[in-house]
PQR file with spaces between the fields and no chain letter, atoms N, CA, C, O and H, PARSE charges and radii, in Angstrom:
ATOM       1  N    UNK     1       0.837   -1.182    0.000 -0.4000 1.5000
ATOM       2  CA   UNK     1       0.000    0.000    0.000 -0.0000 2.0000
ATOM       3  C    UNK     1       0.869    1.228    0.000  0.5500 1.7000
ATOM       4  O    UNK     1       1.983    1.241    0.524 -0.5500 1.4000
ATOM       5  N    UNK     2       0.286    2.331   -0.647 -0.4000 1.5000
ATOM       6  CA   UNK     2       1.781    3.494   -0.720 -0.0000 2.0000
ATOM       7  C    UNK     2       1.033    4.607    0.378  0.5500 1.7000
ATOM       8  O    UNK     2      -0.128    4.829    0.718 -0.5500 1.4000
ATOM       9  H    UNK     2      -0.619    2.321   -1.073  0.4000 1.0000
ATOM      10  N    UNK     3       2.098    5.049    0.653 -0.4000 1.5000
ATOM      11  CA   UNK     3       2.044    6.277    1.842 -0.0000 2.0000
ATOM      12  C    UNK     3       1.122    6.866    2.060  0.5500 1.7000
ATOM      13  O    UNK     3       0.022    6.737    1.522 -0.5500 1.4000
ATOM      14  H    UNK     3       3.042    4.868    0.376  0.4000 1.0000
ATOM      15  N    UNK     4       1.563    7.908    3.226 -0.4000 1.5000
ATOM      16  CA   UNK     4       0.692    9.134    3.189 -0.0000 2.0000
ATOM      17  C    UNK     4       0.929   10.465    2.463  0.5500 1.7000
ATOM      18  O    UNK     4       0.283   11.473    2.747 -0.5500 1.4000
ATOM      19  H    UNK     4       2.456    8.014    3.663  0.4000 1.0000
ATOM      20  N    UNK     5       2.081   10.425    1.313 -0.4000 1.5000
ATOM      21  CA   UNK     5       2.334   11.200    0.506 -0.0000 2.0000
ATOM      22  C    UNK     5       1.632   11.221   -0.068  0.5500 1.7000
ATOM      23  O    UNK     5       0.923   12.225   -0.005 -0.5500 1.4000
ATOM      24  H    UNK     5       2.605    9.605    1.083  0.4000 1.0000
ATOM      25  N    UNK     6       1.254   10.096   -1.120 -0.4000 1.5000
ATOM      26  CA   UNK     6       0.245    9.533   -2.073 -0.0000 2.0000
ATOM      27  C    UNK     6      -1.015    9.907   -1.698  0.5500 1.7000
ATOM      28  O    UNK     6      -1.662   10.558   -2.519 -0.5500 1.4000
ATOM      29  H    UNK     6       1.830    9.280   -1.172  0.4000 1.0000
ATOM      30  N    UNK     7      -1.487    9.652   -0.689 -0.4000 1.5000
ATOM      31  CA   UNK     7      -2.941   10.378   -0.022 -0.0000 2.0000
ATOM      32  C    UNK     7      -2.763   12.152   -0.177  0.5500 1.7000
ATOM      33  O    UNK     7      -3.693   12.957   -0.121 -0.5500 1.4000
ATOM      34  H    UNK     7      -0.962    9.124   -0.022  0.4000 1.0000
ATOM      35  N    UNK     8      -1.450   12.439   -0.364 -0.4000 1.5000
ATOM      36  CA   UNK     8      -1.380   13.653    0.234 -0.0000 2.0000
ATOM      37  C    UNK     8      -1.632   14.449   -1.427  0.5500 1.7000
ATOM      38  O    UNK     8      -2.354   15.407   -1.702 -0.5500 1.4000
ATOM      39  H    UNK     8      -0.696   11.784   -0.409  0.4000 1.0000
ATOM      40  N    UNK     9      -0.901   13.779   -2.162 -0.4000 1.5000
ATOM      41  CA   UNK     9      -0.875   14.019   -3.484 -0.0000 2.0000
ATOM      42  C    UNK     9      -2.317   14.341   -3.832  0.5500 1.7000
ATOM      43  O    UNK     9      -2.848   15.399   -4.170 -0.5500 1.4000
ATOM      44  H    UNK     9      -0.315   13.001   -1.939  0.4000 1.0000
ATOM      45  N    UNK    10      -2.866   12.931   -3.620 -0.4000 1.5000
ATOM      46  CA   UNK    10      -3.976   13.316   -4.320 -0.0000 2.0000
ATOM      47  C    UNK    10      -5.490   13.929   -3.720  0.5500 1.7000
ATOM      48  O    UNK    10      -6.487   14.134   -4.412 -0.5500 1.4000
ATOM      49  H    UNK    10      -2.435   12.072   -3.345  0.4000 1.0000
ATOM      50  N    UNK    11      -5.370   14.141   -2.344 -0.4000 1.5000
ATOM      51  CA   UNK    11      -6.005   15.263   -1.685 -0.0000 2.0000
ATOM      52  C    UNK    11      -5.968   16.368   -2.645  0.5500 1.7000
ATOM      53  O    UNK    11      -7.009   16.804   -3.136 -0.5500 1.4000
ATOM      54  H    UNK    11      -4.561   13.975   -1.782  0.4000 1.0000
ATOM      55  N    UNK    12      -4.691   16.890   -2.965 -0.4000 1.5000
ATOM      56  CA   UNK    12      -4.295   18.236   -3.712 -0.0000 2.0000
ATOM      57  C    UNK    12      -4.693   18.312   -5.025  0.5500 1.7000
ATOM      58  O    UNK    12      -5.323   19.226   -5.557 -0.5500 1.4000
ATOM      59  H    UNK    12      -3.845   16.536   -2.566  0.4000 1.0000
ATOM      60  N    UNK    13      -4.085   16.789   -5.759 -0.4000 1.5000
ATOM      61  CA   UNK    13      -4.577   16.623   -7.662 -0.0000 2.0000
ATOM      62  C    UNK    13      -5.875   16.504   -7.954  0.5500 1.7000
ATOM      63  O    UNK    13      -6.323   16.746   -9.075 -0.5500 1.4000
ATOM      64  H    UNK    13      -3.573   16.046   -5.327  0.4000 1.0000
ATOM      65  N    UNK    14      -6.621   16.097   -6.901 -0.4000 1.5000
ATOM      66  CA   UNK    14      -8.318   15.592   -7.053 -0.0000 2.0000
ATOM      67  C    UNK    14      -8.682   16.624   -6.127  0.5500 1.7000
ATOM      68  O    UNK    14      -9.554   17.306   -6.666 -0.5500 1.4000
ATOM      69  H    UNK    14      -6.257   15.901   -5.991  0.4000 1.0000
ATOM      70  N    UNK    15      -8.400   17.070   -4.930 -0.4000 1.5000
ATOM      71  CA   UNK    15      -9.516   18.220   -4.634 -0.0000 2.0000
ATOM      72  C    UNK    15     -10.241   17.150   -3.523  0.5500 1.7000
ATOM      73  O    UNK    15     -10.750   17.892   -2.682 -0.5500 1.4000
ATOM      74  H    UNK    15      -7.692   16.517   -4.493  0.4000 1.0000
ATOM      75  N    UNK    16     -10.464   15.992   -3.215 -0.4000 1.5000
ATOM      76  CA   UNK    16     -10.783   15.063   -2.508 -0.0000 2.0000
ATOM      77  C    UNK    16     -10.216   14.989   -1.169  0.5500 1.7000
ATOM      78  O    UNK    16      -9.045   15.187   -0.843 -0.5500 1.4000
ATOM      79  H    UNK    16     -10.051   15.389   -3.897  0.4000 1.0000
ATOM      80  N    UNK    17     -11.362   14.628   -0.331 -0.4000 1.5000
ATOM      81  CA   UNK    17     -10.869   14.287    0.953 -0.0000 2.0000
ATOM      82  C    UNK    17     -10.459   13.043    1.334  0.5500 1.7000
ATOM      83  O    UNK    17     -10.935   12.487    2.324 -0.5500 1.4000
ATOM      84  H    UNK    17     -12.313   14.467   -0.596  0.4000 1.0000
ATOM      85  N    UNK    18      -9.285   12.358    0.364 -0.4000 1.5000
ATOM      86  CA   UNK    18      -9.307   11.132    0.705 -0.0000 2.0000
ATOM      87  C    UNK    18      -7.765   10.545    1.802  0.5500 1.7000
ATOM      88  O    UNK    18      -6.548   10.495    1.623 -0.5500 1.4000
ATOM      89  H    UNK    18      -8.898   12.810   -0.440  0.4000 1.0000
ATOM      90  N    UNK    19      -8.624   10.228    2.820 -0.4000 1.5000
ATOM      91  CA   UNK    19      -7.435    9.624    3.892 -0.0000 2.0000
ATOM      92  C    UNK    19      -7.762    8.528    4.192  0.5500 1.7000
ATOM      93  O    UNK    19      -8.714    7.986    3.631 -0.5500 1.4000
ATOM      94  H    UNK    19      -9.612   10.268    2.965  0.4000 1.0000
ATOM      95  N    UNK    20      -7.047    7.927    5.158 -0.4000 1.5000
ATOM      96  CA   UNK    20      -7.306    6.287    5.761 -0.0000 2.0000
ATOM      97  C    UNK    20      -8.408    6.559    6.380  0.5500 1.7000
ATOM      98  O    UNK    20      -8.360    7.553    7.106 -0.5500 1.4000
ATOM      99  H    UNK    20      -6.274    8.368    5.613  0.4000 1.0000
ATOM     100  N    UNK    21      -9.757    5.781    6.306 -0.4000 1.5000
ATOM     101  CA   UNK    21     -10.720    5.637    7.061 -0.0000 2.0000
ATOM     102  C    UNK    21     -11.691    6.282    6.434  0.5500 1.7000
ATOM     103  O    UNK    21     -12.843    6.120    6.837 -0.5500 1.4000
ATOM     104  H    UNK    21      -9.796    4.974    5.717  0.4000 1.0000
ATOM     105  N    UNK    22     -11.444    7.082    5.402 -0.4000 1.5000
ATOM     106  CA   UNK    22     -12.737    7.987    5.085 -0.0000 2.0000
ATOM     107  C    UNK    22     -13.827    6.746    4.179  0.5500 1.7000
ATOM     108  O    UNK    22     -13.382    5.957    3.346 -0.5500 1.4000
ATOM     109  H    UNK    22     -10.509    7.213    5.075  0.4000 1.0000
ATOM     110  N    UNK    23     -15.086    6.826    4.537 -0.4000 1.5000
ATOM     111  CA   UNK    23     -15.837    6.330    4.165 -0.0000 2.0000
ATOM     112  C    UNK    23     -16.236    6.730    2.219  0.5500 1.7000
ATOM     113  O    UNK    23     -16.082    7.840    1.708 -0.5500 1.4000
ATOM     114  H    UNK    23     -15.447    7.468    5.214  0.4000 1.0000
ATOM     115  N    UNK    24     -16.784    5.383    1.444 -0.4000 1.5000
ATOM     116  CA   UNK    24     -17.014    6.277    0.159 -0.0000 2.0000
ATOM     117  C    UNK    24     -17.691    4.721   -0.128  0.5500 1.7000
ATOM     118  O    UNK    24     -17.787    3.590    0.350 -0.5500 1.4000
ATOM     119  H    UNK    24     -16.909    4.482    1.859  0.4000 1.0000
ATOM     120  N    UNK    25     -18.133    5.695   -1.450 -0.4000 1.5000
ATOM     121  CA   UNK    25     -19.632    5.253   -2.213 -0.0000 2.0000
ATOM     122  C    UNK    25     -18.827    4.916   -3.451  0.5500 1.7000
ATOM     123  O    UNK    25     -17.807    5.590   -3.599 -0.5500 1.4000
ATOM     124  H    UNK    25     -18.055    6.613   -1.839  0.4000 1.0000
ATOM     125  N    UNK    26     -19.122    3.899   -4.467 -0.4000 1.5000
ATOM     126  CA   UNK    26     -18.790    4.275   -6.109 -0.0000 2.0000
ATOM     127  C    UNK    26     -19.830    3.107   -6.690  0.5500 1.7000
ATOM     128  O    UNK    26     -20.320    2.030   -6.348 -0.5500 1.4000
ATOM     129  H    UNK    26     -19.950    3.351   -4.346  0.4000 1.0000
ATOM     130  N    UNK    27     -19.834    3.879   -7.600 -0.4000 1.5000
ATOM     131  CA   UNK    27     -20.817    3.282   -8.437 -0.0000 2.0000
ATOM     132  C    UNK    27     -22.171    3.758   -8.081  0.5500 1.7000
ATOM     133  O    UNK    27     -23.107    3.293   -8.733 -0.5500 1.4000
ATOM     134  H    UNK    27     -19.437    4.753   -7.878  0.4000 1.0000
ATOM     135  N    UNK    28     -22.450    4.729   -7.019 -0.4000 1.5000
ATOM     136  CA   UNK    28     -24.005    4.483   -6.388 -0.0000 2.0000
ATOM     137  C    UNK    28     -24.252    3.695   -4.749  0.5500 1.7000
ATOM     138  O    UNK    28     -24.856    3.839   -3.686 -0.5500 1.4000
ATOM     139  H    UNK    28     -21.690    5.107   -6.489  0.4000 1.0000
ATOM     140  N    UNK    29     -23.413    2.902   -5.383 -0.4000 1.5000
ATOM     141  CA   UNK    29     -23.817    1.733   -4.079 -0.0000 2.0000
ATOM     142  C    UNK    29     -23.387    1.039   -3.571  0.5500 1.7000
ATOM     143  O    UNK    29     -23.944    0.678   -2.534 -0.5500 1.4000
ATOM     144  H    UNK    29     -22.922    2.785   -6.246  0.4000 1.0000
ATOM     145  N    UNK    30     -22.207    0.452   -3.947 -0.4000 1.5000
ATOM     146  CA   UNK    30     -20.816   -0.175   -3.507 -0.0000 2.0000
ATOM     147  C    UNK    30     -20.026    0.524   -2.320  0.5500 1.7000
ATOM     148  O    UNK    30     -19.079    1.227   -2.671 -0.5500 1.4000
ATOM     149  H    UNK    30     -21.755    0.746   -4.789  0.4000 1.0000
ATOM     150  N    UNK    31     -20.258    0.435   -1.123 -0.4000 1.5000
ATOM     151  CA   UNK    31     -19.480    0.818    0.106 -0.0000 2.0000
ATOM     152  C    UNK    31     -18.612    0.270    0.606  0.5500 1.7000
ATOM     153  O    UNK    31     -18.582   -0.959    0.676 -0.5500 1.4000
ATOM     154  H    UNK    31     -21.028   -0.136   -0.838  0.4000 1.0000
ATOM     155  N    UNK    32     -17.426    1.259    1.212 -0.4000 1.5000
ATOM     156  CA   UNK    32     -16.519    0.619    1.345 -0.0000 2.0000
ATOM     157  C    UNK    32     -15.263    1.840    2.052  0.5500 1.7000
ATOM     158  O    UNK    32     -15.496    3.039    1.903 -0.5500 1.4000
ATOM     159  H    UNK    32     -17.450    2.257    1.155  0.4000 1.0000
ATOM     160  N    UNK    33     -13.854    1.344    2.869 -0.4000 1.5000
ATOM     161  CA   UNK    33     -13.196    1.928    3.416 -0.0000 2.0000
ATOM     162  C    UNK    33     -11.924    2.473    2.814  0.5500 1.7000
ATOM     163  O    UNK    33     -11.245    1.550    2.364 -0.5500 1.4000
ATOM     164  H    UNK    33     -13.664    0.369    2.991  0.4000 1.0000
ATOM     165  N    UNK    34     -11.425    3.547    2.669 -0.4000 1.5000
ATOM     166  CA   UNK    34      -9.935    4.212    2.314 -0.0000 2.0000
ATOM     167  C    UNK    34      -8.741    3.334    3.248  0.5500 1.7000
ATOM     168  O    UNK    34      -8.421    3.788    4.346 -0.5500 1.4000
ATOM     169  H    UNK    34     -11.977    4.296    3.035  0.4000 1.0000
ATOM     170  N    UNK    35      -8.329    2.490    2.908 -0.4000 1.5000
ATOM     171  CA   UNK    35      -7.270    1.680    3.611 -0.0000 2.0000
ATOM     172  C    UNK    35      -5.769    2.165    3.404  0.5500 1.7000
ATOM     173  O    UNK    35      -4.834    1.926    4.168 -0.5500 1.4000
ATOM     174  H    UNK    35      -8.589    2.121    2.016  0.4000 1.0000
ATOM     175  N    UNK    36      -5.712    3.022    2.011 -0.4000 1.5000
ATOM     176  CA   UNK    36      -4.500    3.305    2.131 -0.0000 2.0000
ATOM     177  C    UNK    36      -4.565    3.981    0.026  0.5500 1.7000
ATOM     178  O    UNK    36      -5.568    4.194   -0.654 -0.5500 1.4000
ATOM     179  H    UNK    36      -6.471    3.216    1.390  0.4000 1.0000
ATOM     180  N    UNK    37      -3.015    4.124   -0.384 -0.4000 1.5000
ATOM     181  CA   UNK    37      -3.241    4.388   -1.839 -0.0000 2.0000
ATOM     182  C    UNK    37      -2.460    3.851   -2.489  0.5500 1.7000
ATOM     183  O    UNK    37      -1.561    3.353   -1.811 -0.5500 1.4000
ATOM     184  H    UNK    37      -2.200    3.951    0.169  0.4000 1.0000
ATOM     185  N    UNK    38      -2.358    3.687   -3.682 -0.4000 1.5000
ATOM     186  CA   UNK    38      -0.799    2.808   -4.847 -0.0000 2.0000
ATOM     187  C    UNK    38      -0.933    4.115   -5.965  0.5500 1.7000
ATOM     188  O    UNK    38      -2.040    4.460   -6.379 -0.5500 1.4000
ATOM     189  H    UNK    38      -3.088    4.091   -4.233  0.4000 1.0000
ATOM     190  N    UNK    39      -0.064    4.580   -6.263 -0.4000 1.5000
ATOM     191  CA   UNK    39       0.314    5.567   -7.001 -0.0000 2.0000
ATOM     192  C    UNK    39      -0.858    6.819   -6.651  0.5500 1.7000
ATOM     193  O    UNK    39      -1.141    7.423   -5.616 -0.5500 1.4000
ATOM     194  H    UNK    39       0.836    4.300   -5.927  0.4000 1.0000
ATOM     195  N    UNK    40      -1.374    6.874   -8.066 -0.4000 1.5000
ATOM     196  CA   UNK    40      -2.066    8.058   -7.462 -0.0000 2.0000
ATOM     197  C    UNK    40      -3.963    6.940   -7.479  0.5500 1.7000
ATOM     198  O    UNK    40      -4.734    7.788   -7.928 -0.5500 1.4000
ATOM     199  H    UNK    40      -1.144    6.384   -8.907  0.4000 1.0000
ATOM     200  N    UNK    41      -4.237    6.522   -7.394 -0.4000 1.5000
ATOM     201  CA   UNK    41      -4.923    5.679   -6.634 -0.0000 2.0000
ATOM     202  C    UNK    41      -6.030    5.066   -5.572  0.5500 1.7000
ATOM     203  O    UNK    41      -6.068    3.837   -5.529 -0.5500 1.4000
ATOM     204  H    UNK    41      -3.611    5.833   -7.029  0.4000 1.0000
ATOM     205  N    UNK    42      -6.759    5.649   -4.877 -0.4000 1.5000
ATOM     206  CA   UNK    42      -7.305    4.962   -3.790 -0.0000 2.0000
ATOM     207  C    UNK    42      -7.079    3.437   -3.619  0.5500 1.7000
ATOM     208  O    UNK    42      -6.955    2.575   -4.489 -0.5500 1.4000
ATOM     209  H    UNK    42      -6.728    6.648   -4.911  0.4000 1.0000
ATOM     210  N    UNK    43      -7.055    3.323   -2.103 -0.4000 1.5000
ATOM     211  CA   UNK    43      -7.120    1.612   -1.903 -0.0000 2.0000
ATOM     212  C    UNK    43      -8.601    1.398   -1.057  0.5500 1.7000
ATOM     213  O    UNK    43      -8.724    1.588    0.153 -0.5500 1.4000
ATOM     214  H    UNK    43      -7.156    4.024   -1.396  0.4000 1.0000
ATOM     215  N    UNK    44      -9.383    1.082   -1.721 -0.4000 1.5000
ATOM     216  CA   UNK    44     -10.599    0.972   -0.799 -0.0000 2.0000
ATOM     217  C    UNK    44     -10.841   -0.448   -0.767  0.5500 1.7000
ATOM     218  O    UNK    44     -10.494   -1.093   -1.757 -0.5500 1.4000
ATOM     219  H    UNK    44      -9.283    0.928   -2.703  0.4000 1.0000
ATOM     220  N    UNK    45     -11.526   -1.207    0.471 -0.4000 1.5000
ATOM     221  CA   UNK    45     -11.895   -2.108    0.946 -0.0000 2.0000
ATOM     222  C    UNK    45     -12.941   -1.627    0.773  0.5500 1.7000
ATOM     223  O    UNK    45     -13.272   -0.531    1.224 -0.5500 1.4000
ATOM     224  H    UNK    45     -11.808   -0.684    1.275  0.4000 1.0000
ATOM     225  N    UNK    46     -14.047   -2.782   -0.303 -0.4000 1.5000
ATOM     226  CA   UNK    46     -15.448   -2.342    0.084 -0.0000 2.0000
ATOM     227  C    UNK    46     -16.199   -4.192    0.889  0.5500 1.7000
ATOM     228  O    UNK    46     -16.011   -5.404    0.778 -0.5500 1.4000
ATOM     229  H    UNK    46     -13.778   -3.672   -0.669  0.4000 1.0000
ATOM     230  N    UNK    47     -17.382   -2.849    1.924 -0.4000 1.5000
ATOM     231  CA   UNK    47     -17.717   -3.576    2.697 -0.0000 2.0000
ATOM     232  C    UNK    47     -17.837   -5.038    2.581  0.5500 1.7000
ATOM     233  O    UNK    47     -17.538   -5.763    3.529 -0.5500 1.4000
ATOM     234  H    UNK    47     -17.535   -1.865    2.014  0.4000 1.0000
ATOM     235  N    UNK    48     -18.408   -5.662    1.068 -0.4000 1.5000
ATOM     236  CA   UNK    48     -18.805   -6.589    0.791 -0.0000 2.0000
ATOM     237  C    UNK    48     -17.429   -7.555   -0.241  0.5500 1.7000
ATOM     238  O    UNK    48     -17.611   -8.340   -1.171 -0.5500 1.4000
ATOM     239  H    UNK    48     -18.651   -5.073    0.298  0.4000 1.0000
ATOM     240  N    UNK    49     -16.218   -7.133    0.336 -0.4000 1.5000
ATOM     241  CA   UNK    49     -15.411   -8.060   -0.166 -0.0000 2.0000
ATOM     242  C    UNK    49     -14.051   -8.005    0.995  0.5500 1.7000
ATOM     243  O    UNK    49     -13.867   -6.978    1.648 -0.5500 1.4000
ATOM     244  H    UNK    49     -16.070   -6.495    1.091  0.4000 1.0000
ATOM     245  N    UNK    50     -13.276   -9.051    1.133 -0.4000 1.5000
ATOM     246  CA   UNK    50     -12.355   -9.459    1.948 -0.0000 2.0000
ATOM     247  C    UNK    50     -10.656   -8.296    1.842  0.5500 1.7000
ATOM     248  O    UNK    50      -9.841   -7.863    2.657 -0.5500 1.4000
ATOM     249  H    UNK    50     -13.426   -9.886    0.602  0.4000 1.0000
ATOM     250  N    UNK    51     -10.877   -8.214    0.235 -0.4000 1.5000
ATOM     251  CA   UNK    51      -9.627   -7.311    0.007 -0.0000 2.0000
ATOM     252  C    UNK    51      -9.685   -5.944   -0.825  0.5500 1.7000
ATOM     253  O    UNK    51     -10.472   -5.604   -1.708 -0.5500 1.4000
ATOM     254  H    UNK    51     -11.539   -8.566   -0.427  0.4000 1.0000
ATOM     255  N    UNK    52      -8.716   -5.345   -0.321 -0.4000 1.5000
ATOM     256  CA   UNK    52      -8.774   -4.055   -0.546 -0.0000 2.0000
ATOM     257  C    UNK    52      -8.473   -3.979   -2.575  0.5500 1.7000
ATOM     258  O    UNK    52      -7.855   -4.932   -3.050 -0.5500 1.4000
ATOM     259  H    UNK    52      -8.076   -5.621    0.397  0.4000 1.0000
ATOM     260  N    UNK    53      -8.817   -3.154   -3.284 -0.4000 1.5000
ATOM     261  CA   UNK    53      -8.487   -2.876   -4.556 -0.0000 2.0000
ATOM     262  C    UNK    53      -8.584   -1.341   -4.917  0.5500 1.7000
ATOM     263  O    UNK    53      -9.252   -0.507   -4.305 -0.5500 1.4000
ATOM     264  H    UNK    53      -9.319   -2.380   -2.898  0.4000 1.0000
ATOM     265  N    UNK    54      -7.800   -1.131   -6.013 -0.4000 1.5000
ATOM     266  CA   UNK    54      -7.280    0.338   -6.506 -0.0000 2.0000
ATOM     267  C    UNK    54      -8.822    0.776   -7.285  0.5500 1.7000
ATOM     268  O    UNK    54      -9.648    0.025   -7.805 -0.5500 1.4000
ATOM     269  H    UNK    54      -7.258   -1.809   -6.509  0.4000 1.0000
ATOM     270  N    UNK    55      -8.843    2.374   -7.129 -0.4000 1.5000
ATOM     271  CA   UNK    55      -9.932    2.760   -7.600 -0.0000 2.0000
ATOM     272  C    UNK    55      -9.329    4.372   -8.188  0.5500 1.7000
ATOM     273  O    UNK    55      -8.486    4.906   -7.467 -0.5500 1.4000
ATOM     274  H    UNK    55      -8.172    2.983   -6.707  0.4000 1.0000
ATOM     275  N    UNK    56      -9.593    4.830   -8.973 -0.4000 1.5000
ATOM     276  CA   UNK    56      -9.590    6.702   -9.237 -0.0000 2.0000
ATOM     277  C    UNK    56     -10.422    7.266   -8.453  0.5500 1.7000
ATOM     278  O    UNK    56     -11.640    7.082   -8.446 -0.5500 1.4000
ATOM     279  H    UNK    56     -10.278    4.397   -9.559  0.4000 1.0000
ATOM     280  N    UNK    57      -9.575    8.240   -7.504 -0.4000 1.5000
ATOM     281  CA   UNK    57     -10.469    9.035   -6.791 -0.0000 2.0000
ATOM     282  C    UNK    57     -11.425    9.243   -7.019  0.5500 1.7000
ATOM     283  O    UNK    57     -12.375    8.958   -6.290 -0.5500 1.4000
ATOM     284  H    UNK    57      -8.586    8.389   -7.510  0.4000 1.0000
ATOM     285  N    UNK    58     -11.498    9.783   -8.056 -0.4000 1.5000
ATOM     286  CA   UNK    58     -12.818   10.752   -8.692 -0.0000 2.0000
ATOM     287  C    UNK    58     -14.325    9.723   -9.611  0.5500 1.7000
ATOM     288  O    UNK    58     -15.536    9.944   -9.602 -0.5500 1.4000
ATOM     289  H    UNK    58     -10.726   10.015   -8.648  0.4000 1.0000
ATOM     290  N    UNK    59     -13.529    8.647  -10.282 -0.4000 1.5000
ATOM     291  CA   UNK    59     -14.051    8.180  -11.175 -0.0000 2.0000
ATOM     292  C    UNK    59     -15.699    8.157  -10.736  0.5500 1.7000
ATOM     293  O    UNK    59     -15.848    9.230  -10.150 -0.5500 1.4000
ATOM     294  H    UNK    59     -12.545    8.467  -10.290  0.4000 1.0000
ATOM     295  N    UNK    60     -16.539    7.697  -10.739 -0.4000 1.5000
ATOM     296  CA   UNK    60     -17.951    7.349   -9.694 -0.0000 2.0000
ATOM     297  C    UNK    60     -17.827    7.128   -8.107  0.5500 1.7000
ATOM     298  O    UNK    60     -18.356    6.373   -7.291 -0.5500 1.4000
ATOM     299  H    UNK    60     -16.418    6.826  -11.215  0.4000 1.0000
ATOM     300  N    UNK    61     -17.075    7.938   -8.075 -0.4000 1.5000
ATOM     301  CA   UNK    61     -16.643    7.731   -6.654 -0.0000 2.0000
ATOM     302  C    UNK    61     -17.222    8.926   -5.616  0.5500 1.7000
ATOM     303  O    UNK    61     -17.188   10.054   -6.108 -0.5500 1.4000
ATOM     304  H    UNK    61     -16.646    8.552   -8.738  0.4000 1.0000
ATOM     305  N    UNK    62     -17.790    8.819   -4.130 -0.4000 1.5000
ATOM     306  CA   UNK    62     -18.732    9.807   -3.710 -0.0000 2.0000
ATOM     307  C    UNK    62     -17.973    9.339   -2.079  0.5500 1.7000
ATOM     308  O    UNK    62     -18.032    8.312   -1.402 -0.5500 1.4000
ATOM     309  H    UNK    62     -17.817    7.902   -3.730  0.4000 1.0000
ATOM     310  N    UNK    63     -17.357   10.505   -1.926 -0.4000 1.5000
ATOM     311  CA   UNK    63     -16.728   10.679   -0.435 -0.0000 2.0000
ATOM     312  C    UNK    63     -17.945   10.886    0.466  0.5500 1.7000
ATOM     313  O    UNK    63     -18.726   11.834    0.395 -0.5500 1.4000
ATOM     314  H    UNK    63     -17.309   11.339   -2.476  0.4000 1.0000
ATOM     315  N    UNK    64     -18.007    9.626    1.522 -0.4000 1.5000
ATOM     316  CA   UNK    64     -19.364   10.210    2.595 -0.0000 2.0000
ATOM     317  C    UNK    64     -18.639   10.685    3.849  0.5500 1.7000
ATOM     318  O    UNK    64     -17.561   10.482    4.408 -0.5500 1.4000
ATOM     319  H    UNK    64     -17.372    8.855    1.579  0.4000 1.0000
ATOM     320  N    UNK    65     -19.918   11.530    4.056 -0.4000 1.5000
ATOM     321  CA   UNK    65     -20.066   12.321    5.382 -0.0000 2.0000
ATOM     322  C    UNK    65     -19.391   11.163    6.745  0.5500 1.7000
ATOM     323  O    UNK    65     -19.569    9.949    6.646 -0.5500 1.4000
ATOM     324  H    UNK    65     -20.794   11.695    3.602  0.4000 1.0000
ATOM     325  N    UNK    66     -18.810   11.635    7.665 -0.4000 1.5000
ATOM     326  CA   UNK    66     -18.599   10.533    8.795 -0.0000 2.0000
ATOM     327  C    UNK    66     -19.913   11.095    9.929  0.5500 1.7000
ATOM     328  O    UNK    66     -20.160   12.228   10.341 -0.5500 1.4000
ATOM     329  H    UNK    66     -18.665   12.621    7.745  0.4000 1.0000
ATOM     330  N    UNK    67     -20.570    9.797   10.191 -0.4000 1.5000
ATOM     331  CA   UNK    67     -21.416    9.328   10.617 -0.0000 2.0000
ATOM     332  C    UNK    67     -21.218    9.481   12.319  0.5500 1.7000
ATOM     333  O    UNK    67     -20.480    8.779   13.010 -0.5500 1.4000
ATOM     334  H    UNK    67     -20.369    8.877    9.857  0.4000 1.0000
ATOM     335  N    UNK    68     -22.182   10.718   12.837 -0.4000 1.5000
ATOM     336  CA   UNK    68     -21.907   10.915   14.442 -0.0000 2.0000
ATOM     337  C    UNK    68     -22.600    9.205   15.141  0.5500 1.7000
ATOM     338  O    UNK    68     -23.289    8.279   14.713 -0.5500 1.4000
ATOM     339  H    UNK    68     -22.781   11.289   12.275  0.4000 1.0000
ATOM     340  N    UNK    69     -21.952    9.542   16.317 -0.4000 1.5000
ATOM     341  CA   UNK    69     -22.013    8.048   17.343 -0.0000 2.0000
ATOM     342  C    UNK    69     -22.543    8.712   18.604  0.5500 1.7000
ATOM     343  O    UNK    69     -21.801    9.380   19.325 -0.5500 1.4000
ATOM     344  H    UNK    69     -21.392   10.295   16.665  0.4000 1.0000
ATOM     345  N    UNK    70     -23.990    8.501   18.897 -0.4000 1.5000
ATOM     346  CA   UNK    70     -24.095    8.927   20.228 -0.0000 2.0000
ATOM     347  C    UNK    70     -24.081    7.908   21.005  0.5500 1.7000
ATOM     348  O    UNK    70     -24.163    8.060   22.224 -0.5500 1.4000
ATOM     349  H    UNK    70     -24.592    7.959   18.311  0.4000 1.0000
């Protein structure tokens, strides 16, 4: 998995809030976790599979809100 440069990169190239943990949507409906990035990249784990895979920030991709815990 590549750094937090790579996250850092593409915070800046995409305009995206993407870090470890941030929650996201693609496709509509496919959920799933920011685990980390490989080049310029996302690594998201989505909920409904065991391993993490590369995605384009931006492509159908929908950064969610983090969810308060009372």
């Amino acid at each position: 998995m590549g750094g937090v440069m790579s996250l850092e990169y593409i915070r800046t190239a995409y305009g995206v809030p993407a870090n470890v943990g941030q929650r996201v949507r693609y496709k509509g409906c496919d959920e799933g976790v920011i685990v980390g990035s490989h080049n310029s990249h996302i690594k998201v784990k989505m909920d409904k599979n065991s391993m993490a895979f590369s995605y384009h920030p931006t492509w159908e991709m929908e950064y969610l809100e983090a969810k308060c815990e009372k």
